[in-house]
C-alpha positions in Angstrom: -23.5 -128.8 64.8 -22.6 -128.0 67.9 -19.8 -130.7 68.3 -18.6 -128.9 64.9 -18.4 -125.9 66.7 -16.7 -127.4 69.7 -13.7 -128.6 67.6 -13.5 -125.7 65.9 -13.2 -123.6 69.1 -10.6 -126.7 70.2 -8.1 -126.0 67.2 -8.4 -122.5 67.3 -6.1 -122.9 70.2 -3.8 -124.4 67.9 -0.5 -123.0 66.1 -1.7 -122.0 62.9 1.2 -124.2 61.2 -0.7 -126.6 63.1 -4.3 -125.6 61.9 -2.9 -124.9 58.4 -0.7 -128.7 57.6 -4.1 -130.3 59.3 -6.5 -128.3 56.6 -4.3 -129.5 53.5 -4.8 -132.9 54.7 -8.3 -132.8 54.9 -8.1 -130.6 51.5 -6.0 -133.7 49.9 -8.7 -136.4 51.4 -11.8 -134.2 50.4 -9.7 -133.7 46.8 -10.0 -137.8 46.5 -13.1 -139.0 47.3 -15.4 -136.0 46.3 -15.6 -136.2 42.5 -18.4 -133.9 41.4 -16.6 -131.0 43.4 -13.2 -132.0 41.6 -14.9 -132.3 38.4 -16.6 -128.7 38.4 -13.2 -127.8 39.5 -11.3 -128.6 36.5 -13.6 -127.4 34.1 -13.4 -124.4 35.5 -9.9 -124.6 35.3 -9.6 -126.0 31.6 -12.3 -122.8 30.4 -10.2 -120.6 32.2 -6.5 -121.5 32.2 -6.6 -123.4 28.6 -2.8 -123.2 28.4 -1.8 -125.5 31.4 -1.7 -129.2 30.8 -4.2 -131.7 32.2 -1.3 -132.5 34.8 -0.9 -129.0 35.6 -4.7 -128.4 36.1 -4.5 -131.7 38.3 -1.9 -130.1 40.7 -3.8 -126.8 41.2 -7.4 -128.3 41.5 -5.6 -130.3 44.4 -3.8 -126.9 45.7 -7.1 -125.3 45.6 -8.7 -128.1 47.4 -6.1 -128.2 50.3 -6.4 -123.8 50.5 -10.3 -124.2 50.9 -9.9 -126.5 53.7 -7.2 -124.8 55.0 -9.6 -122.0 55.6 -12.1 -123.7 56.8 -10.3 -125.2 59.6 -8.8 -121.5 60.6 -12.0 -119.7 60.7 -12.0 -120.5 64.4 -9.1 -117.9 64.7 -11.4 -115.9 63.0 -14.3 -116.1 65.2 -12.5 -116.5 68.4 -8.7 -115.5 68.2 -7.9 -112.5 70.5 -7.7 -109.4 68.7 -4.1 -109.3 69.7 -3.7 -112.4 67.7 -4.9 -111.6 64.8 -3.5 -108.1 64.3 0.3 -110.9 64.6 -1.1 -112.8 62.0 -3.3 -110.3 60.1 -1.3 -107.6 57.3 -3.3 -105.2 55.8 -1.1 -103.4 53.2 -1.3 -100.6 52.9 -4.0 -99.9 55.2 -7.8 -99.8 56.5 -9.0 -97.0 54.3 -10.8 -95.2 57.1 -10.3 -91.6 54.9 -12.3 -93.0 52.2 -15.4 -94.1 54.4 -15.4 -91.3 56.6 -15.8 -89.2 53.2 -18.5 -90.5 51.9 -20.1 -94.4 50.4 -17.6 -97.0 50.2 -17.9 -100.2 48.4 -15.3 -103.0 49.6 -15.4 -105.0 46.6 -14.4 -108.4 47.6 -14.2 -111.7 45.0 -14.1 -115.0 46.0 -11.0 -116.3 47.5 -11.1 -118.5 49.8 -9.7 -116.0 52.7 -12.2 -113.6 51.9 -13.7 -114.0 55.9 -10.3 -112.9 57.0 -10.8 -109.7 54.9 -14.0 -109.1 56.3 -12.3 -109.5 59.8 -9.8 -107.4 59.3 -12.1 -104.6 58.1 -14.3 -105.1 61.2 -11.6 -105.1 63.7 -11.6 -100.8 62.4 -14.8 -100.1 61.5 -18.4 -101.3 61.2 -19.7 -102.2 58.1 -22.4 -103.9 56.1 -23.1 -107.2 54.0 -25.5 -109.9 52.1 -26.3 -112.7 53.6 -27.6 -116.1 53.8 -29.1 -117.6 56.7 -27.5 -121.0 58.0 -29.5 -123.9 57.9 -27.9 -124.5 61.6 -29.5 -121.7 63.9 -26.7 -122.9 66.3 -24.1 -122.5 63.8 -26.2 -118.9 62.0 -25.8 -117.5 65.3 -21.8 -118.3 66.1 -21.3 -116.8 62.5 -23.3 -114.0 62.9 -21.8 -113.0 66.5 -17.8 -113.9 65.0 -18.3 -111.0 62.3 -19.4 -108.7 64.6 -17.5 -108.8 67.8 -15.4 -106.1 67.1 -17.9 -103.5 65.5 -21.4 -104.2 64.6 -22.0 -105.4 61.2 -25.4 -105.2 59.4 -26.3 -107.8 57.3 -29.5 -107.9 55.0 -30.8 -110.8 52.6 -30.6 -110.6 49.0 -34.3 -110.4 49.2 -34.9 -107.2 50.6 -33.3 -105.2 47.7 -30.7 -102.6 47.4 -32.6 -99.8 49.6 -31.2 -100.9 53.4 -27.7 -101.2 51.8 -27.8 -97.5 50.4 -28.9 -96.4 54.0 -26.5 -97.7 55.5 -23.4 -96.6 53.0 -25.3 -93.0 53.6 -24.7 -93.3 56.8 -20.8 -94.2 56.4 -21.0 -97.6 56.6 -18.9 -99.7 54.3 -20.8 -102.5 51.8 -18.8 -105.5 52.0 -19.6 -106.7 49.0 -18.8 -110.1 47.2 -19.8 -109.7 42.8 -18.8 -112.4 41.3 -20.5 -115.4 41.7 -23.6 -116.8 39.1 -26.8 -116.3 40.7 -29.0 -115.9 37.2 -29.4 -113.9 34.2 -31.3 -111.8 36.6 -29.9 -107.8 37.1 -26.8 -110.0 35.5 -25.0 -109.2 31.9 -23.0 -112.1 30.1 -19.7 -110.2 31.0 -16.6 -112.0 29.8 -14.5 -113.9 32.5 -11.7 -115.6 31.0 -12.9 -115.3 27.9 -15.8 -117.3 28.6 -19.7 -115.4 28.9 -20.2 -115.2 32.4 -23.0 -113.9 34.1 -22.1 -111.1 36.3 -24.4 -108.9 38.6 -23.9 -105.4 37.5 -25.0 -104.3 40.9 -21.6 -102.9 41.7 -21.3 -100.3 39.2 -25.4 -99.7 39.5 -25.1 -99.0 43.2 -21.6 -97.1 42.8 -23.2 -94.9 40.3 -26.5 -94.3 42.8 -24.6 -93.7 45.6 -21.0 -92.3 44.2 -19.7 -94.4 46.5 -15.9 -95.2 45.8 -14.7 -98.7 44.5 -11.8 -100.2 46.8 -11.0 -103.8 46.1 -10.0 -105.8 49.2 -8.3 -109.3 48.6 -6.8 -111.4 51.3 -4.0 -114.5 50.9 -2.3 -116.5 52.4 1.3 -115.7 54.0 3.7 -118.2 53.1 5.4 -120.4 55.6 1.5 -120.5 57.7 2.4 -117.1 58.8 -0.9 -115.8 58.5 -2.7 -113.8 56.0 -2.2 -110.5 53.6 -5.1 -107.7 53.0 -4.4 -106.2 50.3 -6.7 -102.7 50.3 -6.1 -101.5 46.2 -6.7 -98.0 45.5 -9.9 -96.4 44.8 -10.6 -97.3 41.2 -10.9 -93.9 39.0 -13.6 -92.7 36.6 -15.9 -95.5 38.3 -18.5 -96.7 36.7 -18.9 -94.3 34.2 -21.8 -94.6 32.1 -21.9 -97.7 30.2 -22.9 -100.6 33.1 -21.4 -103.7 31.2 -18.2 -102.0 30.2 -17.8 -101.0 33.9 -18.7 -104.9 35.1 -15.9 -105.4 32.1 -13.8 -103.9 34.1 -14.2 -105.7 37.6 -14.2 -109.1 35.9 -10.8 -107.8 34.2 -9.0 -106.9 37.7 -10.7 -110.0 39.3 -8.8 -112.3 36.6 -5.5 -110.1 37.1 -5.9 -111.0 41.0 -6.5 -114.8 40.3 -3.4 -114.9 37.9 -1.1 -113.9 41.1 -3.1 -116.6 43.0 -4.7 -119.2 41.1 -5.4 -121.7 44.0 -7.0 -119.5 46.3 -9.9 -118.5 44.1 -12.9 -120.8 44.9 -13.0 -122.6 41.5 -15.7 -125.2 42.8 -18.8 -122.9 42.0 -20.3 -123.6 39.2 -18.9 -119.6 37.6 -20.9 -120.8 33.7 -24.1 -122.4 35.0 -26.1 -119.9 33.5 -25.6 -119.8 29.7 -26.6 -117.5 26.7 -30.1 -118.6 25.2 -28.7 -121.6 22.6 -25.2 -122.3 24.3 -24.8 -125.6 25.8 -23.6 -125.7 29.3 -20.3 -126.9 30.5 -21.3 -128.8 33.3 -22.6 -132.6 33.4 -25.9 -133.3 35.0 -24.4 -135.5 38.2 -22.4 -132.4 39.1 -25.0 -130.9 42.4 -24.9 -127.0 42.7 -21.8 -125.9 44.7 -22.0 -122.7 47.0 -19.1 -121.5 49.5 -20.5 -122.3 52.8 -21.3 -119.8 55.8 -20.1 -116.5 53.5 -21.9 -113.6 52.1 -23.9 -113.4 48.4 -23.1 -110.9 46.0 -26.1 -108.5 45.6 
């Protein structure tokens, strides 16, 4: 591991055309030769883009493949880049929304796209903030994560394990949850909220914690620049009337913008989890038995 952290610190150095051309070639090679990933990848594709052709869902699976390893190989930027590089490569549009924290609990609602560090870097390069977590196997490699997301203002980060209680401290206290809904961890604190179309189950936790806190809801979404020019934050405005009283109509709701977001960038979003491993008692699952559980490495859990 630490070699692995040794390159990493190497290619940082690195043009990110550079970085970015090398990633898709280890995305294309990774795309070939690891077949349960590919295979979780296009079913997720065939539930949730039905209308593209088995060539078309070929071509994106591949796309996807090359973005994910494109960002793995520029996390080093990330974790080491001067803060003068990354605020070059780095466009938040339209802004930090330092207004909305200072007034009061803030919820950064951030999906799964395979950028999503660089959002969570360009939130800490302006103010601290808060997270789940999951401990690296590596303690080398746990501790070179841990001290990348912080080195530009602390950030706190808690495991799913102890509850919602330190996370509603620390938003009282004005510091920002990062927070990352929409992936299938159980039926647990979960609702089979449509994604696609398809029953997915989705952690309610944002709208519960919105409406314990009254924090505001402010998606955060980061993409890649075309030409390997870097990456685009996009900070949405505060969603309105949020969550309201009904929990699963408000968790309607996020899965609903989340879809809109993956329409405008359909390889980015990290298809290789398995979104429908948890099925409604009686519905078969989509998924064969040979396919091993997928997670996005080295990133926060949803709550």
């Amino acid at each position: 591991m630490r070699l692995l952290l040794g390159v990493m610190w190497l290619l940082h150095w690195l043009p990110l055309p550079i970085l970015g051309r090398l990633g898709e070639a280890i995305g294309t090679l990774l795309f070939a030769i690891m077949r349960p990933r590919r295979a979780i990848t296009l079913t997720n594709l065939r539930l949730c883009l039905p209308t593209l052709s088995e060539q078309e869902r070929d071509a994106l699976a591949k796309k996807h493949f090359q973005a994910y390893a494109r960002s793995v190989v520029e996390r080093g930027v990330l974790w080491w880049g001067s803060r003068a590089r990354l605020e070059r490569l780095i466009t938040i549009a339209p802004g930090v929304p330092l207004e909305a924290i200072k007034a009061g609990p803030v919820i950064l609602l951030c999906p799964h796209f395979v950028c999503l560090d660089v959002a969570g870097v360009a939130m800490a390069m302006h103010t601290p903030g808060c997270s789940i977590y999951t401990r690296q196997k590596s303690q080398v490699f746990d501790a070179a994560l841990r001290k990348g997301r912080s080195r530009f203002h602390p950030t706190r980060l808690f495991s799913r394990g102890e509850g919602v209680k330190p996370i509603i401290r620390a938003m009282r206290e004005h510091v920002p949850f990062f927070m990352l809904p929409d992936m299938d961890f159980g039926s647990r604190d979960a609702e089979f909220v449509p994604f696609f179309g398809i029953p997915a189950a989705t952690l309610t936790a944002t709208a519960r914690i919105a409406a314990m806190t009254g924090a505001q809801v402010i998606p955060v979404i980061a993409t890649y620049l075309p030409h390997y020019r870097g990456w685009k934050v996009s900070v949405y405005p505060a969603w309105e009337d949020y969550p309201g009283k009904d929990m699963f109509a408000a968790t309607r709701r996020m899965n609903a913008f989340i879809e809109q977001r993956v329409l405008e960038a359909p390889a980015e979003y990290f298809w290789a989890h398995k979104r429908f491993k948890t099925r409604p008692a009686g519905e078969p699952g989509f998924y064969g038995a040979d396919a091993p559980e997928t997670r996005i490495p080295d990133t926060d859990e949803g709550l």
